[in-house]
DSSP file (Angstrom, degrees, kcal/mol; ACC not computed):
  #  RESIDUE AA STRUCTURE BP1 BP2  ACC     N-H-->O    O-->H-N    N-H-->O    O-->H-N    TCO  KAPPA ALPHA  PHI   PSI    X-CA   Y-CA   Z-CA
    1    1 A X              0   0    0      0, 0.0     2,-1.4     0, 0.0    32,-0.3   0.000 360.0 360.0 360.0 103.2  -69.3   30.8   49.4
    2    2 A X        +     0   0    0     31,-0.7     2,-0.3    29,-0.1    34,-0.1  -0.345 360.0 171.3 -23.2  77.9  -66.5   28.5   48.7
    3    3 A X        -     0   0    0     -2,-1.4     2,-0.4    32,-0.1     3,-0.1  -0.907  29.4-131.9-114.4 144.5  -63.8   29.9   50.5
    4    4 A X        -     0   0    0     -2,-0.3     4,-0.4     1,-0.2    -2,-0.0  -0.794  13.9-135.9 -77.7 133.6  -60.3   28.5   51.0
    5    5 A X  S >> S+     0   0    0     -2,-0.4     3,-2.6     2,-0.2     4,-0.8   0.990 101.5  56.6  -2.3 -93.5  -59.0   28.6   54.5
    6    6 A X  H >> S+     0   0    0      1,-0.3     3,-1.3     2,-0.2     4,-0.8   0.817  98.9  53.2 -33.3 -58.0  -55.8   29.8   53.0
    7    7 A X  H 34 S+     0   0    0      1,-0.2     4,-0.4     2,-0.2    -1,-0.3   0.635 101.0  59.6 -59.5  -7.2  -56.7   32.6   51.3
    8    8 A X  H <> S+     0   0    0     -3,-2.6     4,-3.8    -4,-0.4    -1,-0.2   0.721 101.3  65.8 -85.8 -39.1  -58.5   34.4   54.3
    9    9 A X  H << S+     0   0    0     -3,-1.3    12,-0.3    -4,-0.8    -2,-0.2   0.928  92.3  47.0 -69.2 -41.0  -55.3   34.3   56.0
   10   10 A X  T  < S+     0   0    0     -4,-0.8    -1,-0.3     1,-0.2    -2,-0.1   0.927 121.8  42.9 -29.3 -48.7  -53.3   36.1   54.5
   11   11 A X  T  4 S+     0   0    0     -4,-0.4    -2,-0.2     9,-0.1    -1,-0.2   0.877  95.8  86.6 -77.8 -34.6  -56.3   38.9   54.5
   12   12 A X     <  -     0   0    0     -4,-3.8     9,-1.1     9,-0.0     2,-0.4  -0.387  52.2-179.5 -83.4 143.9  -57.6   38.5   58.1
   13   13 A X  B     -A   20   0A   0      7,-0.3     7,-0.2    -2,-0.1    29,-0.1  -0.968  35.6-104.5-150.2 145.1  -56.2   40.4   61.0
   14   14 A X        -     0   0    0      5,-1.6     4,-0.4    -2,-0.4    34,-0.1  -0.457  28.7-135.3 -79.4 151.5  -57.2   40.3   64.9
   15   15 A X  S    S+     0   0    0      2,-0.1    -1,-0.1     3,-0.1    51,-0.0   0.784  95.5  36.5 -85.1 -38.1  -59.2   43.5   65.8
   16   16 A X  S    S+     0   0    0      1,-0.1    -2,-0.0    31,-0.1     0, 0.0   0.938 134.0  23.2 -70.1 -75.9  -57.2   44.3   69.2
   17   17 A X  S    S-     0   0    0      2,-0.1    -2,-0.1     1,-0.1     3,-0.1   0.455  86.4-142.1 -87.7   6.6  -54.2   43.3   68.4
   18   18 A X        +     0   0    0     -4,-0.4     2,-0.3     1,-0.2    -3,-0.1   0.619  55.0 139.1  46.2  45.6  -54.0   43.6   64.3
   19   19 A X        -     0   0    0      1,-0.0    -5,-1.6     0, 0.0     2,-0.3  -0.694  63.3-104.8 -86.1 135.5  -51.9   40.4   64.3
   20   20 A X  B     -A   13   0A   0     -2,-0.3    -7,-0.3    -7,-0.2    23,-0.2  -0.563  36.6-105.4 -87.0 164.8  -52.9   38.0   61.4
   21   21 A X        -     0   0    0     -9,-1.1     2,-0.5    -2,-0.3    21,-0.1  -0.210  30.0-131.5 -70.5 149.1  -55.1   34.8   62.4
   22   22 A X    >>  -     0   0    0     19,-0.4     3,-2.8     1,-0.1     4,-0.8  -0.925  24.5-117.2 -75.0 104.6  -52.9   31.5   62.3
   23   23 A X  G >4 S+     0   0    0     -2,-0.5     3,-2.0     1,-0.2    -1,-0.1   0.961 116.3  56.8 -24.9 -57.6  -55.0   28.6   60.2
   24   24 A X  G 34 S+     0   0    0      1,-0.3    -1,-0.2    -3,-0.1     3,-0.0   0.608 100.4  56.9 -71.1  12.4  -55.2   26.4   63.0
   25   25 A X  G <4 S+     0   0    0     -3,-2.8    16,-0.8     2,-0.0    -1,-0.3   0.487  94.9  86.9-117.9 -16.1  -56.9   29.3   65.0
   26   26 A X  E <<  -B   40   0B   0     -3,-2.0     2,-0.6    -4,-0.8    14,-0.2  -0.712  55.1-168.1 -95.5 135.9  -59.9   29.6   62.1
   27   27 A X  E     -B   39   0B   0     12,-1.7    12,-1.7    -2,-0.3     2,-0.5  -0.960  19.0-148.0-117.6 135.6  -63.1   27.5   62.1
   28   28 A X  E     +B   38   0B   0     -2,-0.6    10,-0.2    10,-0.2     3,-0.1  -0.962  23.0 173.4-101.3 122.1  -65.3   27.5   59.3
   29   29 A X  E    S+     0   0B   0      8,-1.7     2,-0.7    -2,-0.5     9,-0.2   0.590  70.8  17.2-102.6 -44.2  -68.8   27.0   61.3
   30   30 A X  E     +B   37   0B   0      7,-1.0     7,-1.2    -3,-0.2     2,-0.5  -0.831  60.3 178.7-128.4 137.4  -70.9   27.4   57.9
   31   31 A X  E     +B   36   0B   0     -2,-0.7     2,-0.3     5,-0.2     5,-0.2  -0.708  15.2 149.2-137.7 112.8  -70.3   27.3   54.3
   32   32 A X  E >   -B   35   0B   0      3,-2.5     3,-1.5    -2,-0.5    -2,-0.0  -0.746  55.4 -79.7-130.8-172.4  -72.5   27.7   51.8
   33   33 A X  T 3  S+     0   0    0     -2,-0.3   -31,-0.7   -32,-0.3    -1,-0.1   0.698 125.6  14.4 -30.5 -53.0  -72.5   29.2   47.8
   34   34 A X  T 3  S+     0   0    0    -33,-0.2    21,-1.0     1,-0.2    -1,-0.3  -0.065 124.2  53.8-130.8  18.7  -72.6   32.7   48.6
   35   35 A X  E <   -B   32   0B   0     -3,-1.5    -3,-2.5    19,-0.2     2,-0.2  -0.954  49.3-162.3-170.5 143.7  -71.6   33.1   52.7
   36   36 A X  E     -B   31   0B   0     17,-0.4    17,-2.5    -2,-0.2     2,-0.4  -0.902   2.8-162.7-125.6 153.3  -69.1   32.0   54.8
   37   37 A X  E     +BC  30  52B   0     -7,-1.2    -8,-1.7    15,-0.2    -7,-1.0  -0.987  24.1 175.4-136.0 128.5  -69.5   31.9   58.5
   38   38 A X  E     -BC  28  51B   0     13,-1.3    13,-2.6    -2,-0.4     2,-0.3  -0.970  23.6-149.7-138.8 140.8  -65.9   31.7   60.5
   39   39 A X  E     -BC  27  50B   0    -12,-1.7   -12,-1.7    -2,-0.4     2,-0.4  -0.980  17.3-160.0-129.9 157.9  -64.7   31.7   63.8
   40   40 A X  E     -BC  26  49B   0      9,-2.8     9,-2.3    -2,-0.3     2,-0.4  -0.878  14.4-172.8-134.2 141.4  -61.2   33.1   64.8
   41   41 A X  E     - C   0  48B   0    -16,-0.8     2,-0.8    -2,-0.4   -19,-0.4  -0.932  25.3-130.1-113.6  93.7  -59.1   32.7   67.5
   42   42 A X     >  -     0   0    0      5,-1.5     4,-1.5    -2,-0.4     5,-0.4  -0.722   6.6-151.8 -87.7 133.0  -55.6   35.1   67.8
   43   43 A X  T  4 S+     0   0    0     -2,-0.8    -1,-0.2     1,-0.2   -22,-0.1   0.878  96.5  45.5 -57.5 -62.5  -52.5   32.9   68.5
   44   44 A X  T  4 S+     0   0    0    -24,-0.1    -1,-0.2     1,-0.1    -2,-0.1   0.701 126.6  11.3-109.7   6.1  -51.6   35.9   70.0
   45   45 A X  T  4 S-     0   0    0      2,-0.2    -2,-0.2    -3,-0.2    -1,-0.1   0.532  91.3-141.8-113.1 -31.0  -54.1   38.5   72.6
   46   46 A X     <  +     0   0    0     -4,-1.5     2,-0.3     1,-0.4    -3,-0.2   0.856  54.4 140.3  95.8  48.2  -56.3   34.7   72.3
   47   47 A X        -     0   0    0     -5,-0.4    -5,-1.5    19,-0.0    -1,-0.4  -0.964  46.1-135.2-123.5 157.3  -59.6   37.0   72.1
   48   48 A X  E     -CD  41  67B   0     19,-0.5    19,-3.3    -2,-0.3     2,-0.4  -0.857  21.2-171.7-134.6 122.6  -62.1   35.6   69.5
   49   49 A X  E     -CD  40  66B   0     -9,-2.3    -9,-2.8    17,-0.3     2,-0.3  -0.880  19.3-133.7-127.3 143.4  -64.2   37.0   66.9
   50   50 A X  E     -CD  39  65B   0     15,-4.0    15,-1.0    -2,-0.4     2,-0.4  -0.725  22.8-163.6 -96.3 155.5  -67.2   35.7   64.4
   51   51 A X  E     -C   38   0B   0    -13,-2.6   -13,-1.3    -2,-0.3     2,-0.6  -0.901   7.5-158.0-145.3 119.0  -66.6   36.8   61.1
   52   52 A X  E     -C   37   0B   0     -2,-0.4    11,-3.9   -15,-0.2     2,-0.3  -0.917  13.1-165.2-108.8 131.2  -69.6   36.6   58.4
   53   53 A X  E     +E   62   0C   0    -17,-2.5   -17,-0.4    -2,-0.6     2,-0.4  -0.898  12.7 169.8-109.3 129.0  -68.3   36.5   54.7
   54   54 A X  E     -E   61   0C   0      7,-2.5     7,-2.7    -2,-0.3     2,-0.5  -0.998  15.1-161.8-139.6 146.9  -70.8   37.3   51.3
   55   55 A X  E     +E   60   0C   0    -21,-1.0     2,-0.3    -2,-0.4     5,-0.2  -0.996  20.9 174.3-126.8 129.6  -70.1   37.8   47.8
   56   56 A X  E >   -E   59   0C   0      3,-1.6     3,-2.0    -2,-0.5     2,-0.1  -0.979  55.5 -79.0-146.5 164.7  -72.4   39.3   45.8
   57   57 A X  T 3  S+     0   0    0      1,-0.3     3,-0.1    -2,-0.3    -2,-0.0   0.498 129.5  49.2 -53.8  -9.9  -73.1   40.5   42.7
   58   58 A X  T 3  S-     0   0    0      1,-0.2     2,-0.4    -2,-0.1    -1,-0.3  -0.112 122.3 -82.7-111.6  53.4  -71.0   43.7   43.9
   59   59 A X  E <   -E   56   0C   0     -3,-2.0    -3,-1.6     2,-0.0     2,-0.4  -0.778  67.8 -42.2 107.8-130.1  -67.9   42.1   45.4
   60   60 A X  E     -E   55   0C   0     -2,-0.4     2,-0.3    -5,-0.2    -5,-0.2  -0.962  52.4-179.9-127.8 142.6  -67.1   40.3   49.0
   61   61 A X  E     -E   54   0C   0     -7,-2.7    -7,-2.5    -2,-0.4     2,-0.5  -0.991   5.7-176.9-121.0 141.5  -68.3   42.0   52.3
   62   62 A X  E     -E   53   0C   0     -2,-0.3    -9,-0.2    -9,-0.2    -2,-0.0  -0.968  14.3-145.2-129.5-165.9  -67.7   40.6   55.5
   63   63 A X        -     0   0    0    -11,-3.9   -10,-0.1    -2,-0.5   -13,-0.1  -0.423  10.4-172.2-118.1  47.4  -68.6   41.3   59.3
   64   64 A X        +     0   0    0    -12,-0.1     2,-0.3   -13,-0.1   -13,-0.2  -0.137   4.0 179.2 -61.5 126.3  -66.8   40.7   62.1
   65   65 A X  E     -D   50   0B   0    -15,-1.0   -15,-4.0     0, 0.0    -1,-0.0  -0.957  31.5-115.5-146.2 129.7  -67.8   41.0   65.6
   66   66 A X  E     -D   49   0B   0     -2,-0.3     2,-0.3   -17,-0.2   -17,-0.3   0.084  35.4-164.7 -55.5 167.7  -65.9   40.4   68.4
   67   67 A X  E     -D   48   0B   0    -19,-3.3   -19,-0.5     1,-0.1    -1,-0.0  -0.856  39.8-160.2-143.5 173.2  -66.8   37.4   70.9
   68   68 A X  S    S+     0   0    0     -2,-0.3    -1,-0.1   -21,-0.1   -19,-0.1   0.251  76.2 105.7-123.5 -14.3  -66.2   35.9   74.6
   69   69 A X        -     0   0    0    -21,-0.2     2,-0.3     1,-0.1   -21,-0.1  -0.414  61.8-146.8 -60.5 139.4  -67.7   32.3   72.8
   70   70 A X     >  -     0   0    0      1,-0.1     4,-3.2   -29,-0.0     5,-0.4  -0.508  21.9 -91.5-122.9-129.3  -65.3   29.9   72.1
   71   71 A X  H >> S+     0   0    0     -2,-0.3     4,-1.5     1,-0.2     3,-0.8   0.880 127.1  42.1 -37.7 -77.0  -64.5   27.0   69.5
   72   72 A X  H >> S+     0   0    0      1,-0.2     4,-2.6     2,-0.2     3,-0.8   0.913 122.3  39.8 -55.1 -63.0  -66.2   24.4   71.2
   73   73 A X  H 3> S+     0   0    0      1,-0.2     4,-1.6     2,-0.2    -1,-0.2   0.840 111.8  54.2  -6.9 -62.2  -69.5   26.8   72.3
   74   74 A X  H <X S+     0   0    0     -4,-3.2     4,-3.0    -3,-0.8    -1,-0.2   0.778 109.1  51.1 -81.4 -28.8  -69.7   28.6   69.1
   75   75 A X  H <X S+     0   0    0     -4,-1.5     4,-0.9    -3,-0.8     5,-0.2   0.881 106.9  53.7 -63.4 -47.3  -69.9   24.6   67.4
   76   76 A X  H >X S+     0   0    0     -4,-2.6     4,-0.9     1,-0.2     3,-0.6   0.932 116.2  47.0 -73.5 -40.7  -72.9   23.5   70.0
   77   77 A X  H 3< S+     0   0    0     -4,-1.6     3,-0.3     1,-0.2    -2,-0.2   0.956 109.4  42.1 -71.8 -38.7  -74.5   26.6   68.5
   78   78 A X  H 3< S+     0   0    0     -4,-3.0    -1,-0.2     1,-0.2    -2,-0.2   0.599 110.7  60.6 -85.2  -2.0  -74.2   26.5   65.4
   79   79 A X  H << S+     0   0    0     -4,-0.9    -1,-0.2    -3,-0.6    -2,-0.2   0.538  92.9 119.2 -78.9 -38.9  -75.2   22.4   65.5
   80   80 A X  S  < S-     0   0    0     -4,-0.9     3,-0.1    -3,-0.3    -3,-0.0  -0.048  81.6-101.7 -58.2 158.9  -78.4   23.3   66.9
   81   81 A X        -     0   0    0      1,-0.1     2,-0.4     3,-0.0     0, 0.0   0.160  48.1-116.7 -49.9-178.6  -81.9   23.2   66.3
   82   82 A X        -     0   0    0      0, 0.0     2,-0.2     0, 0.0    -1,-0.1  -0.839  39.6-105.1 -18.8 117.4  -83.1   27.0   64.9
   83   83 A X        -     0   0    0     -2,-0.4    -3,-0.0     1,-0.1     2,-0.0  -0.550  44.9-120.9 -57.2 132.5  -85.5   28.5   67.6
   84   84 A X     >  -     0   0    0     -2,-0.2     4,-0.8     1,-0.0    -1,-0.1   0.129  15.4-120.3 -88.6 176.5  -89.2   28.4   66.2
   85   85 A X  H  > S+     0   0    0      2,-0.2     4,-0.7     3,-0.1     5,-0.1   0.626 116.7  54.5-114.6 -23.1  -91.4   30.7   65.6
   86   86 A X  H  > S+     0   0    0      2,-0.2     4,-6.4     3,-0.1     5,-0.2   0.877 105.4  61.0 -52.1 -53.1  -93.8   28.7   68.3
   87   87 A X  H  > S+     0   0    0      2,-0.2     4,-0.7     1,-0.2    -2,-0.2   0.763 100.3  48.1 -51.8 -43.9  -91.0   29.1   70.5
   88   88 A X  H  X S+     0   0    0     -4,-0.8     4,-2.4     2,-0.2    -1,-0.2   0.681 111.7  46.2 -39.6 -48.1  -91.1   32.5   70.4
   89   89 A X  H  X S+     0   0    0     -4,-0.7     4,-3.0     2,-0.2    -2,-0.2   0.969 108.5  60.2 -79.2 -69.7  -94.7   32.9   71.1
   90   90 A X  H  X S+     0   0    0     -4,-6.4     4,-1.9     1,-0.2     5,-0.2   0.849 108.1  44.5 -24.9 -51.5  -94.3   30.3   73.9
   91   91 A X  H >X S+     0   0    0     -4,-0.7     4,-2.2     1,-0.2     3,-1.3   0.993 113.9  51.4 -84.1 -57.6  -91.6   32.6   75.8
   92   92 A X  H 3X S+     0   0    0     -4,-2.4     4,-0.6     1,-0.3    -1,-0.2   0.784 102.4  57.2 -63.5 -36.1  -93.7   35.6   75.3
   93   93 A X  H 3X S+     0   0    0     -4,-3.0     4,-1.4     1,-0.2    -1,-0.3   0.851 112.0  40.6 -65.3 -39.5  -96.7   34.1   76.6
   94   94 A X  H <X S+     0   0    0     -4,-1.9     4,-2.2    -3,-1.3    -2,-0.2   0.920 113.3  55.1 -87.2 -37.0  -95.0   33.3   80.1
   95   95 A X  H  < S+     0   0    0     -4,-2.2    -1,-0.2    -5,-0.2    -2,-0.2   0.811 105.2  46.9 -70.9  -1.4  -93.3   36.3   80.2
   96   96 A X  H  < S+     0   0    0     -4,-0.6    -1,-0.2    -5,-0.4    -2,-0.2   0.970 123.1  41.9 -78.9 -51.6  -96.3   38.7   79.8
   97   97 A X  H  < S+     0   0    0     -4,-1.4    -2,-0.2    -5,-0.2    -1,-0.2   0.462  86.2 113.1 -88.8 -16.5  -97.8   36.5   82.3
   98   98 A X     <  -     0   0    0     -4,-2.2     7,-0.0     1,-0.1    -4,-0.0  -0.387  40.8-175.7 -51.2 116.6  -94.7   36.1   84.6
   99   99 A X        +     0   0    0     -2,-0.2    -1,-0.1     2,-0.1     2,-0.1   0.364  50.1  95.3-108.0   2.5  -95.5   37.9   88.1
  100  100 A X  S    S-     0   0    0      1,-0.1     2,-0.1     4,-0.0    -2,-0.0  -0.284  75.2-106.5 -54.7 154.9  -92.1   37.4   89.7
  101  101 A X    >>  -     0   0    0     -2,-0.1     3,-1.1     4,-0.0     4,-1.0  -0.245  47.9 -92.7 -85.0 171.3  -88.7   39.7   90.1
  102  102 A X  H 3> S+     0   0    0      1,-0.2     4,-2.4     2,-0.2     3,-0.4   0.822 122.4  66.3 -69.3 -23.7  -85.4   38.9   88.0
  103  103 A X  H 34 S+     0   0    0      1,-0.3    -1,-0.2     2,-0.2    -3,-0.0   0.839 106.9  34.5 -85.3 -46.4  -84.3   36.7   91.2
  104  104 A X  H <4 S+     0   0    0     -3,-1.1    -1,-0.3     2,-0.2    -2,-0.2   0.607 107.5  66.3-112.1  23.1  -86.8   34.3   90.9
  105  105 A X  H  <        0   0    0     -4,-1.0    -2,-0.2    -3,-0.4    -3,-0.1   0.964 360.0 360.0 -52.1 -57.4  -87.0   34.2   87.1
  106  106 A X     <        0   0    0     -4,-2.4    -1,-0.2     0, 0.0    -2,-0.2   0.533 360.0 360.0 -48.3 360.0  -83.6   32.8   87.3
């Protein structure tokens, strides 16, 4: 979803502190036709939320959930590879098989 920067601000407001987001606090991590993928930063309680935007044939929804991630974090994730469906299978397989305590998983 095309979305302007600007127009979000006006609309968008911090969940703790209802203050609205500053542009230079908002990241657009994804953009695509029909979804926008943001993260936001308040200027002023400086706690951080992901915010998923979709428009669809009945209006715009988004999602917001707060976050501890920030800018730079949330960028190396979203840059990344997608986990595999191999990958999956792989982790399962050692943990089924895993005969150790959380101490020496870690």
């Amino acid at each position: 979803m095309k979305t302007s920067v600007n127009n979000l601000e006006s609309l968008v407001k911090c969940p703790i502190c209802n203050k609205k987001y500053g542009q230079t606090k908002i990241l657009v991590l994804e953009e695509e036709e029909n979804q926008t993928t943001l993260h936001l930063t308040c200027e002023s309680c400086e706690n951080s939320s992901l915010v998923f935007i979709s428009s669809g044939k009945l209006g715009i929804v988004s999602l917001g959930m707060l976050t501890d991630l920030t800018r730079e974090e949330v960028k190396g994730i979203f840059k990344s590879e997608a986990i595999s469906s191999d990958q999956v299978i792989e982790v399962h397989r050692y943990l089924k098989d895993f005969k150790g305590g959380t101490s020496e998983f870690i």
